[in-house]
GUKE-162147 format. One record per residue (C-alpha): x, y, z; residue in one letter. Coordinates in Angstrom, 1 decimal, decimal comma. Layout:
PT       x       y       z  r
PT       X       Y       Z  A
...
***
This chain:
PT       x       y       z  r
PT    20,3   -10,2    -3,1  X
PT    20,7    -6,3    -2,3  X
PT    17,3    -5,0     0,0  X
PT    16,2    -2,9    -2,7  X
PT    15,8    -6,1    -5,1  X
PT    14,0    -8,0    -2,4  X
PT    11,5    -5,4    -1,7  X
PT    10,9    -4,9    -5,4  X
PT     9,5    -8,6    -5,3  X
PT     7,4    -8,2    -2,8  X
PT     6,0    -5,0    -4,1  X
PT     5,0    -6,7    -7,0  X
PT     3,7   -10,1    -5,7  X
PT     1,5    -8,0    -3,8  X
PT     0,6    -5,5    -6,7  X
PT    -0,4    -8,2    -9,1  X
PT    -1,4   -10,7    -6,5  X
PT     0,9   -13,0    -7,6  X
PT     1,8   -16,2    -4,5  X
PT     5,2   -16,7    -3,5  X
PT     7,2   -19,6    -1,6  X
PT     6,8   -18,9     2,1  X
PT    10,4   -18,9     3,8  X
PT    11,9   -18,0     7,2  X
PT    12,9   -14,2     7,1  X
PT    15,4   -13,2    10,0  X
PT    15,4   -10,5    12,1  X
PT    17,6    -8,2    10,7  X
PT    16,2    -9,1     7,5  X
PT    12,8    -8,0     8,2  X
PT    13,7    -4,9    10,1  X
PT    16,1    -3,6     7,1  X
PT    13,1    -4,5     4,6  X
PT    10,8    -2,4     7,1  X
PT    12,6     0,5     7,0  X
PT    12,9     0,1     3,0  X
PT     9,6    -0,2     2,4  X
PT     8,7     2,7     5,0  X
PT    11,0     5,2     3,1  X
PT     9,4     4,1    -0,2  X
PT     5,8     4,4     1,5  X
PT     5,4     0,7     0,2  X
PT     5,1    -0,8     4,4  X
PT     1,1    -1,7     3,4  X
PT     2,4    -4,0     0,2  X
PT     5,1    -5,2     1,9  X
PT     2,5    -6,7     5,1  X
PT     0,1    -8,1     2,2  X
PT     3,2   -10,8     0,9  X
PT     4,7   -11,3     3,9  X
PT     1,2   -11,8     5,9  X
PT    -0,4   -13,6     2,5  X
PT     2,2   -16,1     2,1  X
PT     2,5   -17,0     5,5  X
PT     6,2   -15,9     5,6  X
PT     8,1   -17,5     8,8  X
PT     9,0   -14,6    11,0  X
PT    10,6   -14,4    14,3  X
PT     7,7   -14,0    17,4  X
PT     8,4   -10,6    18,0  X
PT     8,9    -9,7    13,9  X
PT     5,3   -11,3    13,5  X
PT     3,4    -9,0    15,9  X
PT     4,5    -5,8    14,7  X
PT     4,1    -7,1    11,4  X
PT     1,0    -7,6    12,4  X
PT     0,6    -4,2    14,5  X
PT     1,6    -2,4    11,3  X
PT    -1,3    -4,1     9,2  X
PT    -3,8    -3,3    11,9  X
PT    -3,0     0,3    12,4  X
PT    -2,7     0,6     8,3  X
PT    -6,0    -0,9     8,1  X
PT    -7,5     1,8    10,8  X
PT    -6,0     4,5     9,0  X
PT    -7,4     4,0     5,8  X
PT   -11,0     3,7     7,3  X
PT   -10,5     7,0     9,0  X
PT    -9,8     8,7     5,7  X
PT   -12,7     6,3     3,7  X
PT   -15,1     7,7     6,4  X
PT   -14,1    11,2     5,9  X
PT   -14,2    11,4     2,2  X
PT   -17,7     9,8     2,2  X
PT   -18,9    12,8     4,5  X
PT   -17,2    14,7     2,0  X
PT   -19,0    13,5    -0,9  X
PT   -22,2    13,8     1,0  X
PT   -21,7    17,5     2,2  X
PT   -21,2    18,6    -1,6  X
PT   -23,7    16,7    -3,4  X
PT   -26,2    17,7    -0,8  X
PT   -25,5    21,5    -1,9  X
PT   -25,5    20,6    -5,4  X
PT   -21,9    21,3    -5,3  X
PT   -19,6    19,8    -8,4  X
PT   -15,8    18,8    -8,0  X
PT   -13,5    15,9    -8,2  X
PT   -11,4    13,9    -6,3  X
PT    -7,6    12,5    -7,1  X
PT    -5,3    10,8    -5,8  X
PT    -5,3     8,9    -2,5  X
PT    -8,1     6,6    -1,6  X
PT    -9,6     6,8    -5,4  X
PT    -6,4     5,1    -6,6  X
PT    -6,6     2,2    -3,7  X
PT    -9,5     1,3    -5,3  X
PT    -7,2    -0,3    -7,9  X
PT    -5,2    -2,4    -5,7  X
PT    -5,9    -5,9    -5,4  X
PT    -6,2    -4,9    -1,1  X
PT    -7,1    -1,0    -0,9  X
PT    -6,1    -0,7     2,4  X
PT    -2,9    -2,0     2,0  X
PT    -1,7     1,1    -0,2  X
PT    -0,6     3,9     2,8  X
PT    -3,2     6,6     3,0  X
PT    -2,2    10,4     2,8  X
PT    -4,8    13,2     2,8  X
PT    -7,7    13,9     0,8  X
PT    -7,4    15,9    -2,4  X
PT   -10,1    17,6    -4,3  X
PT   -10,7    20,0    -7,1  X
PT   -13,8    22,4    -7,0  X
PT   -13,8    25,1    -9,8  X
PT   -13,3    28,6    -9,6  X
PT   -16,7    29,2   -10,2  X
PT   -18,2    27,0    -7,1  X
PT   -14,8    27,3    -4,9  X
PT   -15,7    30,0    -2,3  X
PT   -19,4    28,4    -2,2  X
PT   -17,5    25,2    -0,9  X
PT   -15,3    26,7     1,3  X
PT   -18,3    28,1     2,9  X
PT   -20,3    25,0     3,1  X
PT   -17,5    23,3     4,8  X
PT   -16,5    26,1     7,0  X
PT   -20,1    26,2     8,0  X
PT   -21,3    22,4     8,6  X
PT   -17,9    21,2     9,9  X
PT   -17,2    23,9    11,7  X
PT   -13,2    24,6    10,6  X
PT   -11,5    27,8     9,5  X
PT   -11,1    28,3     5,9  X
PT    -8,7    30,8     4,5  X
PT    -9,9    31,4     0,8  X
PT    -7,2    34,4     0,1  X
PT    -5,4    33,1    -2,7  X
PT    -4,5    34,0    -6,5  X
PT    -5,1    31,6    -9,1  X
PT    -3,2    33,3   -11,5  X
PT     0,0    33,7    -9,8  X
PT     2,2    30,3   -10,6  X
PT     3,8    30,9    -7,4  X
PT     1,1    31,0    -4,7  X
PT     0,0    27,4    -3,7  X
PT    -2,6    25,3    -5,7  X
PT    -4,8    25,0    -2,6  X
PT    -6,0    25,4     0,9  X
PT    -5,8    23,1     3,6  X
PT    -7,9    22,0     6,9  X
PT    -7,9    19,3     8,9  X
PT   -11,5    17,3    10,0  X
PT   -11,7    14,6    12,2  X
PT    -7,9    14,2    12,3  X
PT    -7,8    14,0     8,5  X
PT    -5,8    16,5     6,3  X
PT    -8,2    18,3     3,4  X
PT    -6,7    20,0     0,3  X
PT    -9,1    21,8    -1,7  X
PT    -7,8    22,7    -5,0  X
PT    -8,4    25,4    -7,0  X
PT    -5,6    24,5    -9,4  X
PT    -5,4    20,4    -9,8  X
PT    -1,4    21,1   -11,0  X
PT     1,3    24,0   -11,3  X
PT     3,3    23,9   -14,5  X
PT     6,0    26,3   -14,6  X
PT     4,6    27,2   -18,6  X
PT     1,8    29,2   -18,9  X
PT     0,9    27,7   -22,2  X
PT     1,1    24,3   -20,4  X
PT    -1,4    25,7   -17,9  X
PT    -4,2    27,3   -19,6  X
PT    -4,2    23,6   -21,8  X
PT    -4,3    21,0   -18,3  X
PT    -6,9    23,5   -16,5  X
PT    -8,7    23,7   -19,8  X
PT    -8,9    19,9   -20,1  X
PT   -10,1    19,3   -16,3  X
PT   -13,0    21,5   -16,7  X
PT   -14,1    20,2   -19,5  X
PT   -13,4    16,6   -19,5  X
PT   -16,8    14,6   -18,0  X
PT   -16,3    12,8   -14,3  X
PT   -16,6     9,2   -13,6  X
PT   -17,2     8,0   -10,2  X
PT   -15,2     5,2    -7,9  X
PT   -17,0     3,5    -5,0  X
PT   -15,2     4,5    -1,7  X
PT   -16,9     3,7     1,8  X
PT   -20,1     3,0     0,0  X
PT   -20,5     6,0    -1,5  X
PT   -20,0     7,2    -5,3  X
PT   -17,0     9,1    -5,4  X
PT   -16,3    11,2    -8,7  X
PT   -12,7    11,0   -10,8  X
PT   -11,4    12,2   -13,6  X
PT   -12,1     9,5   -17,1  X
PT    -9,4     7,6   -17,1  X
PT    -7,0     9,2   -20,1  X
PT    -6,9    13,0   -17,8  X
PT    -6,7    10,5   -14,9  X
PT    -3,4     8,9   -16,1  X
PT    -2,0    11,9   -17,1  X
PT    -2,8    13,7   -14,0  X
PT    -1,1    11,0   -12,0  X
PT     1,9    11,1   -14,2  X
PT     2,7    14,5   -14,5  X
PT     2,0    14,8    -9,9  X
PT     4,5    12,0    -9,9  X
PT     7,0    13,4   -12,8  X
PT     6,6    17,3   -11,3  X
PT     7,8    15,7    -8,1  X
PT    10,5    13,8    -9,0  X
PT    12,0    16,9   -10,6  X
PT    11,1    18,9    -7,6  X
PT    12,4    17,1    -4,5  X
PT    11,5    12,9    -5,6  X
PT     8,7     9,9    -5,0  X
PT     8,5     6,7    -3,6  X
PT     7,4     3,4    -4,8  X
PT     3,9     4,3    -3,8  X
PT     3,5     6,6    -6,7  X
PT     4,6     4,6    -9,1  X
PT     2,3     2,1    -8,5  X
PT    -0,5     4,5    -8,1  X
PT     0,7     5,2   -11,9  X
PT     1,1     1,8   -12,6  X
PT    -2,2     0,5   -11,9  X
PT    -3,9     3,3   -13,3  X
PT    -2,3     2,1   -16,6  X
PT    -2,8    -1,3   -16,1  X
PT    -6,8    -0,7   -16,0  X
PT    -6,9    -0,3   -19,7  X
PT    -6,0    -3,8   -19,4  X
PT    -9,5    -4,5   -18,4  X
PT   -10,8    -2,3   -21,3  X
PT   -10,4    -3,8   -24,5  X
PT   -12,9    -2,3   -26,7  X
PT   -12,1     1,1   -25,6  X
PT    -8,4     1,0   -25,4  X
PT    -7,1     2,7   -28,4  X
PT    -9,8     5,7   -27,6  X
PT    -7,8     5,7   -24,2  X
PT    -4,7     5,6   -25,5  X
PT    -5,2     8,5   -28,1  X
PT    -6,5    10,8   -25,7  X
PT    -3,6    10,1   -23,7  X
PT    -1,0    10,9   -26,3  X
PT    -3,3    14,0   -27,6  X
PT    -3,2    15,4   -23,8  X
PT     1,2    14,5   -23,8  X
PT     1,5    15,9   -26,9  X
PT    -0,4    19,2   -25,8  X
PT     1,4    19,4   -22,8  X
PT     5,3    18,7   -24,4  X
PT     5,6    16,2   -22,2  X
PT     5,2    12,3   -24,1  X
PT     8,6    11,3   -24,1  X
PT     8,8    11,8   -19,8  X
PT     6,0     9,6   -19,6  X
PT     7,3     6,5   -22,0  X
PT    10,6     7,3   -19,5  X
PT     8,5     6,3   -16,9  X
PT     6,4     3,8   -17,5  X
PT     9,8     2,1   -18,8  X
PT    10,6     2,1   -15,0  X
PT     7,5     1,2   -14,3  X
PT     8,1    -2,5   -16,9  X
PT    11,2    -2,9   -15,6  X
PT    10,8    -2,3   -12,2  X
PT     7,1    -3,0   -11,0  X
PT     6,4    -5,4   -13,2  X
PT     3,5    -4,0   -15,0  X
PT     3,2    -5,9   -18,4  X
PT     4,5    -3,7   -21,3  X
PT     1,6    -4,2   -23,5  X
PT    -0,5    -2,5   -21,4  X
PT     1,8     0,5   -22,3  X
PT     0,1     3,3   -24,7  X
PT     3,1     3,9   -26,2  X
PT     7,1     1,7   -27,4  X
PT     9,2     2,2   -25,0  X
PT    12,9     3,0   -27,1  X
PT    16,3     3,2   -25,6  X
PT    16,7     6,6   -25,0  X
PT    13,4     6,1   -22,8  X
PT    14,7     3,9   -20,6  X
PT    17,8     5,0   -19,9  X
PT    16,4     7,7   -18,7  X
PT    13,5     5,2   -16,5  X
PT    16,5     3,9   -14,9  X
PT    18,2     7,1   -14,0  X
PT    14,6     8,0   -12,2  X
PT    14,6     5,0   -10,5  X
PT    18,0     5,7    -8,5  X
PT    16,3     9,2    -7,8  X
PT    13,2     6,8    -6,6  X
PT    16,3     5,0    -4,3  X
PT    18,0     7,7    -3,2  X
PT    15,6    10,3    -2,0  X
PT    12,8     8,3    -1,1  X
PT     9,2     9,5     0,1  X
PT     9,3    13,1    -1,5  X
PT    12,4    13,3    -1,4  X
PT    12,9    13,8     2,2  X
PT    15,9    11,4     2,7  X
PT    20,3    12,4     1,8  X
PT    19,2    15,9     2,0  X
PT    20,0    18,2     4,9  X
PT    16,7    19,3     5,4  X
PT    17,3    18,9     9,1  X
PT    19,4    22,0     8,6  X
PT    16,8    25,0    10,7  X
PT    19,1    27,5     8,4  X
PT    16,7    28,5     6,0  X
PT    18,9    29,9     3,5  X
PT    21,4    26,8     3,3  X
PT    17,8    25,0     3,3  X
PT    16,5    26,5     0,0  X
PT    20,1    26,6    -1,6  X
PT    19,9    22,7    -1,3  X
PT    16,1    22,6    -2,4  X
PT    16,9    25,0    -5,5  X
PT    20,2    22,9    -6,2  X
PT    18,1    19,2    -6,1  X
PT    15,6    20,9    -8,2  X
PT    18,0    22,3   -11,1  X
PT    20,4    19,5   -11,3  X
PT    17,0    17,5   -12,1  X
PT    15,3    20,0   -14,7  X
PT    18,7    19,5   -16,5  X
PT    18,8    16,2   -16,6  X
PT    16,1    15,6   -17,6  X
PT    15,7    18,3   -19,7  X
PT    15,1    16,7   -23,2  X
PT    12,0    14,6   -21,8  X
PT     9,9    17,7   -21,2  X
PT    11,8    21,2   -22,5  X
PT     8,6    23,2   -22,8  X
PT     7,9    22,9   -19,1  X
PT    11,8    22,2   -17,7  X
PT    12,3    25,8   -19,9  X
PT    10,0    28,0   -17,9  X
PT    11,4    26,3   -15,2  X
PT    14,8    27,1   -15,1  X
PT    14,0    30,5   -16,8  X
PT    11,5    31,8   -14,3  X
PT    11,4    29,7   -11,2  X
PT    14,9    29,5   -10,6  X
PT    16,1    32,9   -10,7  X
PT    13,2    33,9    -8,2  X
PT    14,5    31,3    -5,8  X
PT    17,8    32,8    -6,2  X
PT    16,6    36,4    -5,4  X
PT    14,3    35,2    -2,8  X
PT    17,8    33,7    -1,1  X
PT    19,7    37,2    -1,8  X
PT    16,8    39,1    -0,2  X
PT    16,9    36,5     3,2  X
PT    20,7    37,6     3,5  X
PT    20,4    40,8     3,2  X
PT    18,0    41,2     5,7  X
PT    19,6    38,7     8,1  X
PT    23,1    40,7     7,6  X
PT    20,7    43,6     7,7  X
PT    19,6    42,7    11,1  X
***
């Protein structure tokens, strides 16, 4: 059995808590599943079977498995502790926003801290953003740079700062779409949508409702797949978010409407039945707890993502010459990834994959032109 397939089963014993046999895992074995499972940011799943099942490892293999579950554990109580100050700071100043992402999604698993954290995302509106930043900047004591233009697609969808070793990114924009049209509708929908609140670290955290939720965490995931790829870990972010509905019966097919009313607005259904076919086929996540049939087409196109998912890893850093300190060759490769994936998958999502090719590309290519000509120039 190929690495891949293995770490695909102990994904999902882990994801849906599911026992397995306990065997005697070699060296090499572990080490290879390791770095698998390190590439797809999957390391804290991978601990939970091996550690849960009692799998027989070498001496050695067993203490850095062990290592690795202890300094995963540490990690994610860091970043609990900060967004709890977080939460804290703002509601003390009366301050509204949302979080996403991250540590509000571990709350799903059936171990939080075995999901690998990353840094803490939040939204604050355009009305209350500078009032934040200020707060922040003031009680924490970090620089805040609030220059920024929400209208221009190409400017970054927020600022960052680091606290107590933990990355911050305050959002002004929760997504980019390359369509305008798609952007007025998403912003519209977060700003006007109700919040719902997740216990993190003992305080009340507030989310998105579930429907904006699930889209949100689709379209992040689908966005970066065409844009440089994802890892395992955000597909079962994605996965579990849609398995929750699970525990929802009487309020399922409200769920599920708003979630095909908010795909349908934003051109984008068929992309997500692609992947939550991956997600059935390869997580495991029970296909009726799908919104939507999954068809054919769909998941043809699932398993096409999937050997993006393989191939490219953690966003998308791996068989890419990123190494490459040539800047030019660097965003030649970048733009090439990203235009051989808007093609492909083109049909899933043509409103947005349009104004992509139409608008971002060709200002990639003359942002390359202009590097030239004033390297040649110098």
């Amino acid at each position: 059995m190929k690495c891949e397939d293995v770490l695909l089963k102990l994904v999902r014993a882990a994801l849906w808590n599911t026992p397995m046999k306990p065997i005697d895992v070699k060296s090499e074995a572990y080490y290879q599943l390791m770095e698998a499972s390190g590439r797809q940011a999957v390391t804290g799943l991978l601990c939970r079977t091996l550690m849960t099942n009692n799998y027989r490892l070498k001496k050695l293999d067993a203490v850095d498995l062990f290592a690795a579950s202890e300094e995963l554990e540490k990690s994610n109580t860091d970043v609990d502790m900060a967004l709890a100050e977080l939460v804290r700071l703002l509601d003390t100043h009366k301050i509204p926003f949302v979080v996403f992402k991250g540590q509000t999604l571990a709350t799903l698993y059936p171990s939080p801290h075995s999901r690998i954290p990353g840094d803490i995302d939040f939204y604050v509106d355009p009305d209350n953003f500078n009032k934040a930043a200020e707060v922040i900047s003031k009680e924490w004591h970090v620089d805040i740079d609030t220059n920024h233009d929400d209208n221009d697609i190409s400017s970054p969808r927020h600022i960052e700062f680091k606290y107590k070793g933990v990355l911050f990114e305050m959002h002004f924009r929760m997504l980019k779409f390359y369509s305008n049209r798609n952007q007025v509708f998403f912003n519209n929908i977060v700003d006007k949508c109700d919040r719902e609140t997740v216990r993190v670290a003992d305080v009340d955290v507030p989310i998105l409702p579930l429907a904006p939720n699930i889209v949100y965490t689709f379209c992040h995931l689908y966005h970066h797949l065409q844009e440089q790829g994802v890892a395992l870990r955000q597909l079962c972010d994605l996965a579990l978010l849609i398995h929750r509905t699970s525990s929802m019966p009487e309020q399922r097919d409200s769920i599920r409407k708003e979630i095909g009313d908010i795909l349908d607005g934003l051109n984008m259904k068929r992309a997500f039945v692609a992947v939550c076919s991956a997600l059935v086929e390869s997580l495991g996540l029970p296909e009726e707890d799908l919104p939507f049939p999954v068809g054919d087409n769909e998941r043809h196109f699932g398993r096409k993502m999937m050997e993006e998912v393989w191939k490219r890893g953690n966003w998308g850093v791996y068989d890419r010459q990123l190494h490459n300190v040539n800047p030019v060759k660097r965003a030649t490769e970048t733009g090439t990834v990203q235009l051989s994936h808007y093609i492909s998958f083109y049909r899933l999502s043509p409103r947005e994959n349009r104004a992509m090719i139409l608008k971002e590309i060709p200002m990639k290519f003359i942002n390359i032109v202009k590097k030239l000509f004033k390297k040649n120039k110098l």
